[in-house]
C-alpha angles and dihedrals in degrees: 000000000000093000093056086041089066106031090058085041093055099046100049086044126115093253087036089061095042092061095040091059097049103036088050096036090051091046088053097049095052086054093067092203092069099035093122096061094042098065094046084060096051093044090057093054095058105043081050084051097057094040085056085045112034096040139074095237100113086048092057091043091059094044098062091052085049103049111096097045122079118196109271092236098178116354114261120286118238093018117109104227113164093171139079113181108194103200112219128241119183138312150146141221113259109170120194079036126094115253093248084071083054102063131071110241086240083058093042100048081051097055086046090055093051090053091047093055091038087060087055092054115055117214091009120130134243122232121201117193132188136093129202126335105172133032109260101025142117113246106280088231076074097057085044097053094049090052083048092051096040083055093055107260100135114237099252089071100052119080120194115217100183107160102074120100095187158009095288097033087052088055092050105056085036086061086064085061104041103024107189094325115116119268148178115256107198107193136138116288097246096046095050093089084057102042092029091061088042092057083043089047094042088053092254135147110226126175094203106217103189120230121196103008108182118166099036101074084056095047103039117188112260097041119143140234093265107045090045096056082045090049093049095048103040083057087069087080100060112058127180143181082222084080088069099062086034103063093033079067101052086047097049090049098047086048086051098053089049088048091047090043092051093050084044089243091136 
């Protein structure tokens, strides 16, 4: 079932679609018979891939993940929180490298995010969550609490979490931890819509405290009609490949929240 999830995600994603067009478009084009509509294949890849490129799209996707959840910039004064879950993202096993080449940079700016909370809040401990993510390693929570440890947090604060495989699975195991007491849930900006309604749905108490926020900066709340459309427009002339991955990552989150609302996990 997992297999053919992602196999069905990955080919009606952006980058999915891309590939499709080209490849298909390239092994028509090579059967003359079919050159015509070879070309218009491949024409319509590249114009898709501009437009990826060239437009803010990936931007105003983001920024709607990442609307509804302002940076946490100091814990809130006057509420007892003890706990700050760090949520996983992705990383490998590199022995003879340092653990900062292990982890993925979307891991790494959320670990950043969690010491720089821990050293807000005195006393309070840091959870790292995340199993394994490839065949032969170690749990990434592992990778994530040496990092924790080689930048100075002592090992009694820190709590490994490493059965987990994803976001609800991740919320899951935390709930053993935090029961229903208020916490700190450290993710990436644009995930937090997705982890933030499976600790709700799960009756627990998170303080989301946003990582990696991207669009947001460039799309403040309270702007009005006017600066937005400038905004937007102004962003066509500076395109990026960045907008790929980008945009492979909003997908991949939206699908996410259907698959987990269809399975009642939020």
């Amino acid at each position: 079932m997992e297999l053919l999830k992602r196999s069905v995600e990955t080919a009606f994603s952006p980058l999915g679609i891309l590939a499709l067009l080209l490849a298909g478009g390239l092994l028509l084009v090579l059967r003359r018979r079919y050159a015509r509509a070879g070309h218009r294949m491949l024409a319509s890849g590249a114009v898709l891939y501009l437009l990826f490129v060239f437009s803010p799209l990936a931007e105003l996707l983001m920024r709607g993940l990442e609307r509804g959840f302002p940076p946490l910039l100091a814990p809130p004064a006057g509420q007892k929180i003890d706990k700050i879950v760090v949520l996983s993202g992705y990383g490998e096993e590199h022995p003879g490298f340092p653990v900062t080449s292990s982890v993925s940079e979307e891991t790494m700016c959320r670990m950043a995010e969690g010491i720089r909370l821990y050293h807000l809040m005195p006393g309070a401990k840091l959870v790292v969550s995340g199993g394994v993510v490839r065949d032969g390693d170690g749990p990434i929570a592992g990778l994530m609490a040496a990092f924790l440890r080689q930048s100075g947090i002592p090992g009694d604060a820190v709590i490994v979490e490493a059965n987990s495989r994803n976001t609800y699975e991740n919320l899951l195991e935390i709930r053993k931890i935090t029961g229903g007491d208020a916490f700190i849930l450290v993710t990436s900006a644009c995930d937090l819509w997705r982890a933030a309604a499976v600790a709700r749905k799960l009756g627990m108490n998170p303080l989301p405290a946003p990582a990696c926020i991207w669009a947001s900066q460039r799309y403040p709340e309270g702007m009005s009609a006017g600066e937005w459309f400038r905004v937007v427009i102004g962003r066509f002339a500076h395109p990026s490949v960045n907008r790929l991955s980008r945009l492979q990552w909003a997908y991949h989150e939206h699908l996410g929240y259907l698959w987990y609302l269809l399975l009642d996990r939020v």
